[in-house]
C-alpha angles and dihedrals in degrees: 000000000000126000102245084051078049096052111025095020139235139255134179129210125201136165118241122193115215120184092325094313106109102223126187132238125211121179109184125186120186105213128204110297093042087063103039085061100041090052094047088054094050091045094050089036074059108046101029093114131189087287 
């Protein structure tokens, strides 16, 4: 794994035919820095009080 797949994340596309329908797969994986950020903002959407 490289370390731009480890930080940003990586994600592979690929066409599958079913059944003569052409369908498209899309594998995503979030890397480090994505879900840092998504659970920080979670975690302050949670906490943020009536301040």
């Amino acid at each position: 794994m490289k370390l731009k797949e480890f930080l940003l994340g990586a994600y592979s596309c690929q066409k599958v035919n079913d059944k003569g329908r052409t369908k498209l797969k899309v594998d995503l994986s979030p890397g480090l820095l994505p879900t840092v950020l998504f659970a920080w903002s979670v975690y302050k959407f949670l906490t943020s009080g009536d301040d």
